[in-house]
N, C-alpha and C positions, 0 to 999 in steps of 0.2 A: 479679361480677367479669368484666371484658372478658378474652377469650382474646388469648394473642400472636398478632401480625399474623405469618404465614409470611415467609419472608426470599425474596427472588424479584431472581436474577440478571439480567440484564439481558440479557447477548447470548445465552442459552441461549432466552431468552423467547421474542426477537425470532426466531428461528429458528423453537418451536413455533409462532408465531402464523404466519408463511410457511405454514405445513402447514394448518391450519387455512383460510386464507383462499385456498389452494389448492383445498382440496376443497371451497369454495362457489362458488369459480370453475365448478368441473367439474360443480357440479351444476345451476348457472346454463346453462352450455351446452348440457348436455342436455335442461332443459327449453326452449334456442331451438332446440333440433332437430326440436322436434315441431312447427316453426311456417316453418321457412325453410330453407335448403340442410342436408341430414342432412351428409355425409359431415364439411360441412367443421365445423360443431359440436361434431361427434363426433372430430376431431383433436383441436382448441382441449381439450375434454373430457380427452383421453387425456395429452395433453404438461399439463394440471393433475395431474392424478395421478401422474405421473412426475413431476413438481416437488416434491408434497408427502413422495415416498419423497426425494429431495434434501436436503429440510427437515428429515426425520423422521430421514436418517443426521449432519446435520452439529449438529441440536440436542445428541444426545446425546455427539456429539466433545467439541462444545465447552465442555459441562457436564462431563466427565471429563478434559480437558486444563487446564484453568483448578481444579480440585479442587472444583466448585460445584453438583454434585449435590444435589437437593434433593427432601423430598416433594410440593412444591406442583407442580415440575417433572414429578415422576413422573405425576400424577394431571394436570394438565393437557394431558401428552404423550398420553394413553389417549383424553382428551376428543379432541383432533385427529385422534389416529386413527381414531376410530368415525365421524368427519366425514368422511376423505377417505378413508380403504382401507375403510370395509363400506357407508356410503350410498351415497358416490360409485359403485362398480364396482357394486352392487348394481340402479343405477338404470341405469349404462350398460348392463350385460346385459339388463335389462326391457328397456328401448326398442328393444333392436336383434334378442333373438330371440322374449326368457319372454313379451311381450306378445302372442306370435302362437301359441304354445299353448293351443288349444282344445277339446282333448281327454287328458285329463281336464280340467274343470273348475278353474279354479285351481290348476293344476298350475306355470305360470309363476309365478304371485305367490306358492308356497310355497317355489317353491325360492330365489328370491330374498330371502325372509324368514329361510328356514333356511340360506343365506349371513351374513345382516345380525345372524343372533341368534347363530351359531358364531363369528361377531367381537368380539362382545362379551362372550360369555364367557370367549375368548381372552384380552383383556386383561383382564378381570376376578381369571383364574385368573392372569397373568403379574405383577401387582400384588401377589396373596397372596404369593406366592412369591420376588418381587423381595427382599425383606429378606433371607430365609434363602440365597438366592442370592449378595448382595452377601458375604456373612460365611465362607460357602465357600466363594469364590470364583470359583463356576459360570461357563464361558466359551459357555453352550450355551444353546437356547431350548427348552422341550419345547411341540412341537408348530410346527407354520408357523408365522413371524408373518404378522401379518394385514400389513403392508406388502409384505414377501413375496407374498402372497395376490395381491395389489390391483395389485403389479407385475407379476404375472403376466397376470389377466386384462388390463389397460391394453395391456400391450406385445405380445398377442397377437392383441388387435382391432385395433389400430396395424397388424400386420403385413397382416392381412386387409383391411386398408382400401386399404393398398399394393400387395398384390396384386390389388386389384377398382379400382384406379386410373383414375377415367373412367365410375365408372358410380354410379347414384345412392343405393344400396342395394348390403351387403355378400351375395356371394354363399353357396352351400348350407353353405361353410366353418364357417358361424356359428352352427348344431347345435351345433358340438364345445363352445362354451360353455357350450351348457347342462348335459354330462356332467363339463365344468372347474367347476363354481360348484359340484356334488354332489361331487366330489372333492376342492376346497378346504377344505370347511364339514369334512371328516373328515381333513385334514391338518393342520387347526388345531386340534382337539379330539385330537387324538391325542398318543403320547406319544414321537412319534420326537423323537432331537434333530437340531437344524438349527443351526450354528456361529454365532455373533452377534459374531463377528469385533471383540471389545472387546479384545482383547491389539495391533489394530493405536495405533503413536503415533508419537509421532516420535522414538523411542528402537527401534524396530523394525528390525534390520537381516536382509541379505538377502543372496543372492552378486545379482554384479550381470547375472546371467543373468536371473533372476527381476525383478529393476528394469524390463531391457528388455526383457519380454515384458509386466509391467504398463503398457507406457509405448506396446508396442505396440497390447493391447488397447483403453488408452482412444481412443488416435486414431482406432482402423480403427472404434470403434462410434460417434464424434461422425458420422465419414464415412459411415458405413448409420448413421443414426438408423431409419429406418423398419423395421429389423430385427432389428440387433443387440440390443435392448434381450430383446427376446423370447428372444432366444439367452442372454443371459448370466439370465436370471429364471426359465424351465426349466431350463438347468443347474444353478442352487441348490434350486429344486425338486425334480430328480431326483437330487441330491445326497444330499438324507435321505432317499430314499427307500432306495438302497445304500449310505447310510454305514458299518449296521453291517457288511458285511460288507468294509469297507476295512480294510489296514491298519492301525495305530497310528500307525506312521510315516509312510504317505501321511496319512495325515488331519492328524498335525501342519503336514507343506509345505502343506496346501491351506490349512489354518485357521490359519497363520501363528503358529503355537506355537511357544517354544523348545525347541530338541531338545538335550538335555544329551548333548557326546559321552563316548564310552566310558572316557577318562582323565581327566576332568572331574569335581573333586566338588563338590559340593553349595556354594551361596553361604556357608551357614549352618555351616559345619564348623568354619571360622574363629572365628565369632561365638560358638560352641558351648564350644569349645576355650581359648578366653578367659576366659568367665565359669566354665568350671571349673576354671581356675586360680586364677579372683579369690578362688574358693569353696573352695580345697582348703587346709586346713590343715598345714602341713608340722608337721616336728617340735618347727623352732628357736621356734615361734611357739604350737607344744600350751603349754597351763597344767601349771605342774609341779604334779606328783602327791603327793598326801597323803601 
C-alpha cells in the first residue's frame, strides 16, 4: 500500500528552496575564490548567506501567517539549512584562515568539521523537539540557531573584508574566527535560550516609539550594509548569552511579548465565566426530588 503523498505549500516552498539555492551559490563562490579575485568571491559568498537567513526568516512567516505549517516544510527547512548556515560558513572560514593552520596537524579541518557536525545536530535536536514545542507553545530556541550561527560568522567576515578594503587578502583580524567557529559549535549544543521572535504578525502592536526606532534601524543598516549586519547578529548573540540575568519585563519589550497590564484580566475569564454558567444548574431547573 502506497503511503500518502505529504501536502506541500507552495509559497512557503518557494522561500525554502531560495535558502537552499542560496547556500550553493556561496559555496560556488568560495570555490571561485581559490582560482580568481579572493575578496571579491568572498563578498558574492557572504551577501549568499545573508540572503539564505532572508529565506530562512520569511519561509517560516509565511508558512505561519497563511496557517500551512507542515512536516514536509519542517524537514526540508533543516535540509536548507545544513546547506547554507553549516557547509557554507564552514567552507568560508576554511579558506580564509583553518586552511593556514599547521600546527597542530588538522587542527583547521577539525574545527571546521566540529562546526559542521554541531549543526546538524542542532537541527537534529530542534526537529525532536519541535512537536512538543508547538503544543506548549514554546516562544524560544534552546541553544543558537544555526542561522543565527552562520549570520554571525557571514557578517563578521563582511565587516573584516571592509575594513581590509583594497587589499587582497583579510588581515591578522581573521584569528578571531577561529575562537568564533569553537564558540558557535558550544552555543548551539547548549541549552541557553535565544527568542525566535514567532509572536511577531501583523496583529502585533507597539507604541509608536518602538515603530520608529524599528523603521529607524532597518534604514541606517540597508545604509552601512558592510557593517550593520555584524552589529545586529552579535547583539542577538550576546543577547543569550545575558538573557538570564534580564528582567522578565525587559525581555518581554525585547522579544516582543504581550505584557498583560496590571488592571487587565486574562482573555479567558470571560470565556471561563460563561461556560460556567451554561454548566451551573440553578434551582428552577434541579429535578424534583423524590
Amino acid at each position: 500500500m502506497l503511503e500518502r503523498e505529504p501536502r506541500i505549500y507552495v509559497l512557503p516552498t518557494m522561500m525554502t528552496a531560495g535558502n537552499i539555492l542560496s547556500g550553493f551559490v556561496a559555496i560556488l563562490q568560495i570555490f571561485k575564490g581559490r582560482e580568481g579575485e579572493i575578496t571579491e568571491h568572498y563578498y558574492w559568498a557572504i551577501i549568499a548567506i545573508l540572503a539564505a537567513c532572508l529565506f530562512d526568516v520569511l519561509d517560516g512567516r509565511v508558512a505561519r501567517l497563511g496557517g500551512q505549517e507542515s512536516p514536509f516544510g519542517r524537514e526540508l527547512d533543516s535540509i536548507a539549512d545544513i546547506v547554507s548556515f553549516g557547509v557554507a560558513p564552514a567552507l568560508l572560514v576554511h579558506d580564509i584562515v583553518l586552511k593556514d593552520i599547521e600546527k597542530p596537524a588538522g587542527l583547521g579541518w577539525l574545527i571546521a568539521s566540529v562546526y559542521l557536525v554541531c549543526g546538524a545536530m542542532r537541527l537534529a535536536r530542534f526537529n525532536c523537539i519541535a512537536a512538543s514545542d508547538d503544543k506548549t507553545g514554546s516562544k524560544h530556541f534552546r541553544g543558537c540557531p544555526i542561522p543565527a550561527a552562520a549570520g554571525v560568522t557571514a557578517s563578521l567576515t563582511l565587516l573584516m573584508l571592509w575594513l581590509e578594503e583594497g587589499n587582497k587578502a583579510i588581515g591578522p583580524w581573521k584569528y578571531g574566527l577561529v575562537a568564533l567557529m569553537v564558540l558557535l559549535s558550544f552555543l548551539m549544543m547548549s541549552d541557553l535560550e535565544y527568542p525566535s521572535f514567532k509572536s511577531i504578525n501583523w496583529r502585533t502592536r507597539r507604541s509608536p516609539v518602538w515603530v520608529l526606532i524599528s523603521i529607524i534601524i532597518v534604514a541606517f543598516s540597508v545604509q552601512n550594509w558592510q557593517w550593520m549586519p555584524s552589529v545586529l547578529f552579535v547583539s542577538y548573540l550576546v543577547y543569550g548569552l545575558v538573557r538570564p540575568w534580564v528582567s522578565r519585563r525587559v525581555r518581554q519589550q525585547i522579544e516582543v511579548e504581550d505584557i498583560a497590564e496590571p488592571n487587565e484580566e486574562p482573555a479567558t475569564s470571560e470565556i471561563t465565566l460563561e461556560s460556567d454558567a451554561k454548566n451551573t444548574i440553578t434551582p428552577k431547573d434541579s429535578p424534583p426530588s423524590i
